[in-house]
C-alpha positions as CSV (number, residue, x, y, z in Angstrom):
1,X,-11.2,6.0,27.4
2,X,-11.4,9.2,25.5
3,X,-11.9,9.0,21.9
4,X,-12.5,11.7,18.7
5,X,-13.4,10.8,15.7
6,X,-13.4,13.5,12.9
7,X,-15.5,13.3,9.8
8,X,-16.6,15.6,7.2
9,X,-13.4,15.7,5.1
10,X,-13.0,15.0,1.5
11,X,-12.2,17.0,-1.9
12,X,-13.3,20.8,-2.7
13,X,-12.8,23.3,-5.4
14,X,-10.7,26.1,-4.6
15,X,-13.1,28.8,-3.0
16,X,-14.9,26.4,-1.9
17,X,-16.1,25.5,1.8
18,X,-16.1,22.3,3.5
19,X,-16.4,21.2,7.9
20,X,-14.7,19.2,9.8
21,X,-16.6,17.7,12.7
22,X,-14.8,16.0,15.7
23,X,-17.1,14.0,18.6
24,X,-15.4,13.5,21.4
25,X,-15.9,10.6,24.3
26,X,-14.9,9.8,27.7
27,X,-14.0,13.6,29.1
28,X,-15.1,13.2,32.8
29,X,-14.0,17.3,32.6
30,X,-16.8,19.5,31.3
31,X,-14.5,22.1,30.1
32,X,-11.8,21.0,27.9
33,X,-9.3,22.3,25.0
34,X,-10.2,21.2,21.4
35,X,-8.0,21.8,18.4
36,X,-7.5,20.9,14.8
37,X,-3.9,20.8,13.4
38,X,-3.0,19.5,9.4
39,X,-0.2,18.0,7.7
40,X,0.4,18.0,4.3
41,X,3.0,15.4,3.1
42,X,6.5,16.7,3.5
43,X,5.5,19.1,5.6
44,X,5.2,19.8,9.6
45,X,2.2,19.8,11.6
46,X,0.9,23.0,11.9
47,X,-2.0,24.2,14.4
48,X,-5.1,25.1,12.7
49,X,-7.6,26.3,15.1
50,X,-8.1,25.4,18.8
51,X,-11.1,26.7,21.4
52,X,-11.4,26.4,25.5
53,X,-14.8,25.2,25.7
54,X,-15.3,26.3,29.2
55,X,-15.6,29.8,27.8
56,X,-15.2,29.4,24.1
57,X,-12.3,31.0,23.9
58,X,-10.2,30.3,20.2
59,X,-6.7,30.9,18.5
60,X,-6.3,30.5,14.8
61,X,-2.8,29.5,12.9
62,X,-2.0,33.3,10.5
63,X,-2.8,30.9,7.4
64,X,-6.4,30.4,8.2
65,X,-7.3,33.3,9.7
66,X,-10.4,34.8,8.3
67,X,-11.5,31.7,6.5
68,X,-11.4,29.4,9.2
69,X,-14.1,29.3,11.9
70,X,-14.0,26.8,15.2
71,X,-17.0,26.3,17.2
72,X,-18.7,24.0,19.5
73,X,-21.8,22.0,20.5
74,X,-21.4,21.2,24.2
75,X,-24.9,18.9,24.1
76,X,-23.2,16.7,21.6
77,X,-19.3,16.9,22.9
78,X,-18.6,18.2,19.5
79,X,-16.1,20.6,17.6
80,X,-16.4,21.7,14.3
81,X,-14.5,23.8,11.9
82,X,-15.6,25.2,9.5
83,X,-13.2,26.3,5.9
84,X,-14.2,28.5,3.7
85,X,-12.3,30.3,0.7
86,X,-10.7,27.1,0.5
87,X,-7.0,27.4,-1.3
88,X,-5.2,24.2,-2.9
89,X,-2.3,24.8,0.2
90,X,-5.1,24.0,2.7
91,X,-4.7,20.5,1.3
92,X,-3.6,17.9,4.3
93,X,-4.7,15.7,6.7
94,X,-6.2,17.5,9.8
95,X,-6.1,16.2,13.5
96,X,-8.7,16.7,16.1
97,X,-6.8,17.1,19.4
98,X,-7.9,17.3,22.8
99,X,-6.9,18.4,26.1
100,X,-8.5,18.3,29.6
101,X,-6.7,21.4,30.8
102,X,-7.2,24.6,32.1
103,X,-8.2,28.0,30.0
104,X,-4.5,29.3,30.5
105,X,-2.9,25.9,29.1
106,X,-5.1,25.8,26.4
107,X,-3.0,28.3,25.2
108,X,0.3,26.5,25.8
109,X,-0.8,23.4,24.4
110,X,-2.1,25.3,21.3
111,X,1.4,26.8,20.9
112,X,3.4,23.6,21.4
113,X,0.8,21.0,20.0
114,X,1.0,19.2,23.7
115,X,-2.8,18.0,23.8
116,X,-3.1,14.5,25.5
117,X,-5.3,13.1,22.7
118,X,-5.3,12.7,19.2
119,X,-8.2,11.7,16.4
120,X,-7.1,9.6,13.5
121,X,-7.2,12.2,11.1
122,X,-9.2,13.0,8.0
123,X,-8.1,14.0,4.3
124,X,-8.8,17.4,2.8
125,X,-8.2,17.6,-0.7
126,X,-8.5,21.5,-2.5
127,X,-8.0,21.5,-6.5
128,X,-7.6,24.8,-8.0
């Protein structure tokens, strides 16, 4: 039973910095794809960041570029990401997402949001 649980969310100041963390479970694939998407209310899911942790490998959405940083922590099965220059549009609640697939449909799956498994979610809040 895979399972990801994100924490680390909550409210920041614009310009501010906050990170996400995401533990994942039951992978019985060392390697696998990791991403964070948000949604803000009224608004579609957009991808956020995603990494192939077989070779670290990452893709960022344009809007985060630059201020946004995924890594990993293979000993602990866990993804962070880390904001920084926080704006009041980064407001939303971001999704951990994972994927047991291959480098090249990392990729893919980054593109059409098709990973296999989902977190619950956690709230980011940015005043300005």
């Amino acid at each position: 039973q895979v399972q990801l649980v994100e924490s680390g969310g909550g409210s920041a100041q614009a310009g501010g910095s906050l990170r996400l963390s995401c533990a994942a479970s039951g992978f019985t694939y060392s390697s696998n794809c990791m991403g964070w998407f948000r949604q803000a209310p009224g608004k579609e899911r957009e991808g956020v960041a995603a990494i192939y942790t077989g070779v670290g490998t990452t893709y960022y959405g344009d809007s985060v570029k630059g201020r946004f940083t995924i890594s990993q922590d293979n000993a602990k099965n866990t993804v962070y990401l880390q904001m920084n220059s926080l704006k009041p549009e980064d407001t939303a609640m971001y999704y951990c997402a994972a994927d047991p697939g291959s480098a090249g449909y990392c990729y893919t799956a980054w593109v059409d949001q098709g990973f296999a498994y989902w977190g619950q979610g956690t709230q980011v809040t940015v005043s300005s």
